[in-house]
C-alpha positions as CSV (number, residue, x, y, z in Angstrom):
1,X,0.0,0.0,0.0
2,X,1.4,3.6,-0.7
3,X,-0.1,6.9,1.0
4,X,1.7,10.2,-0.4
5,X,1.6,13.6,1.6
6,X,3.8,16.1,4.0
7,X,6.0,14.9,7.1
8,X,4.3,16.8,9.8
9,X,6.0,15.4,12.6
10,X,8.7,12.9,13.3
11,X,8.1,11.6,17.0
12,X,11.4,10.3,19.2
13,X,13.7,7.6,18.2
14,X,12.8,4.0,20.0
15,X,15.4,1.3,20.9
16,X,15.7,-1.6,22.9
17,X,17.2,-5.2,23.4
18,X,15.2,-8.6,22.2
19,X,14.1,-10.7,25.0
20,X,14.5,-13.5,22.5
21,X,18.1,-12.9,20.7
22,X,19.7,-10.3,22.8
23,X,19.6,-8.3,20.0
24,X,19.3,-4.9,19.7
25,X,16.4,-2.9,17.9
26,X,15.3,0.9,16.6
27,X,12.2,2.1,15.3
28,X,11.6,5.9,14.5
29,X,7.5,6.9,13.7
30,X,6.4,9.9,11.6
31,X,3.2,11.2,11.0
32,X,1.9,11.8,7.7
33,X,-0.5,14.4,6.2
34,X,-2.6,13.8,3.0
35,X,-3.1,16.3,0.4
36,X,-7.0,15.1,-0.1
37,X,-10.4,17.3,-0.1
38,X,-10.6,16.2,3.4
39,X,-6.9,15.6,4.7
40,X,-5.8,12.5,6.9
41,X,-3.3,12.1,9.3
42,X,-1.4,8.6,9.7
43,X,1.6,7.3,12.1
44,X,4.1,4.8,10.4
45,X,7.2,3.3,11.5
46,X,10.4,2.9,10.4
47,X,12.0,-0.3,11.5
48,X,15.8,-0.9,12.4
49,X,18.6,1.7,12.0
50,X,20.0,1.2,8.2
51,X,16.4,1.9,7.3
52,X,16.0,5.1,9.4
53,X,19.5,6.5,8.3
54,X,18.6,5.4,4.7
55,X,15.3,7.3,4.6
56,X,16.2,10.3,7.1
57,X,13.3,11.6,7.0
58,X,12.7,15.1,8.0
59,X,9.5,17.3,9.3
60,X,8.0,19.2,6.2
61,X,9.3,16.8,3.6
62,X,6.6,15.5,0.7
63,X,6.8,11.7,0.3
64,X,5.0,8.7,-0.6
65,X,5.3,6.1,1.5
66,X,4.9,2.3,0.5
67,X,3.9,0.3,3.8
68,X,2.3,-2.9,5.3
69,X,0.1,-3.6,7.7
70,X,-0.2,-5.5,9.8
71,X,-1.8,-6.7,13.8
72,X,-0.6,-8.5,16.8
73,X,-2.0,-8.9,20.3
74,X,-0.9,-8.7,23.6
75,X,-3.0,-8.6,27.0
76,X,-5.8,-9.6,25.5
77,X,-5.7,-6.1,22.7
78,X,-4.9,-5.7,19.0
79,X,-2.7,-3.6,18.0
80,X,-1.5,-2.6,14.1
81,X,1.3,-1.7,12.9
82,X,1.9,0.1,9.9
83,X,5.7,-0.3,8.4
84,X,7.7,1.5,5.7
85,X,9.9,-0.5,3.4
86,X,10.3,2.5,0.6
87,X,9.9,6.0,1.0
88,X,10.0,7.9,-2.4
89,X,10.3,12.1,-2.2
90,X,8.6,14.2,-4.2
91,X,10.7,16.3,-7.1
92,X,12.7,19.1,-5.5
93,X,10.7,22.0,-5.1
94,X,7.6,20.6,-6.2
95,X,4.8,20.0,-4.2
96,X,3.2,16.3,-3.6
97,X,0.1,16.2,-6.0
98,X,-2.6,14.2,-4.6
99,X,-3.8,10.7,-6.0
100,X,-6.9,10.7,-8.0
101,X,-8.2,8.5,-10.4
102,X,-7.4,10.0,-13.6
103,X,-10.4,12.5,-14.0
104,X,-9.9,16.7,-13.3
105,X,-10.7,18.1,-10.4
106,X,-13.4,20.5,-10.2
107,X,-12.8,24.0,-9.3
108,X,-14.8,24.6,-5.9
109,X,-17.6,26.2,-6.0
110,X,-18.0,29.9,-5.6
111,X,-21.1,31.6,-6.4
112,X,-20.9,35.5,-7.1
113,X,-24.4,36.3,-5.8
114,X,-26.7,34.7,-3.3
115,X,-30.1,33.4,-4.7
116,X,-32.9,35.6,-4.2
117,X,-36.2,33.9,-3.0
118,X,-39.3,35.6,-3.0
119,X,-42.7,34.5,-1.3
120,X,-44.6,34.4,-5.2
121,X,-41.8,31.4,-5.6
122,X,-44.3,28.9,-3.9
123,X,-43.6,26.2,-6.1
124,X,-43.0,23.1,-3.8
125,X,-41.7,20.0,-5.7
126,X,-40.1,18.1,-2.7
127,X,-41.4,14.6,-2.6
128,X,-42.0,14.8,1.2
């Protein structure tokens, strides 16, 4: 899966030691911003140290972000977990443009004069 948008916050760097193998681990999470109508916010993760060093990922940068997701339990809870494994930046300069599915997007609508309603205009053609 792939979400594209704006870095608008990269939250503090996690690390600790596998009860399992001894061996230790970082994750760093940032939060993403879409570009859409209505814009959504989501956390992701970035998993181990040569990935967060490879992406570096910085507040205000415009990215896609190809994830997976996926769920785990503990205490009786689910959890998921959404994981980067690429992070593409947008062209230098040029702002993210936001997926759509091939057809314009309208102009929002801005009407230059209010309609005028007068009591003659009793015509009532509501079904209910």
């Amino acid at each position: 899966m792939e979400i594209s948008g704006r870095i608008i916050a990269a939250l503090p760097l996690r690390s600790g030691t596998s009860k399992a193998t001894g061996n230790t681990w970082e994750v760093q999470e940032y939060v993403i911003e879409t570009h859409d109508q209505y814009p959504k916010k989501c956390v992701f993760e970035v998993f181990g140290s040569d990935k967060i060093k490879q992406f570096a990922l910085q507040q205000g940068e415009e990215v896609t972000v190809s994830f997976d997701i996926d769920a785990r339990q503990w205490n009786d809870r689910w959890f998921n977990s959404i994981r980067a494994w690429k992070v593409d930046r947008a062209g230098a300069g040029q702002p993210a443009q936001p997926q759509t599915s091939g057809a314009p997007i309208p102009p929002p609508f801005a009407p230059t004069d209010a309609p005028v309603f007068n009591p003659s205009d009793v015509k009532d053609d509501l079904p209910f």
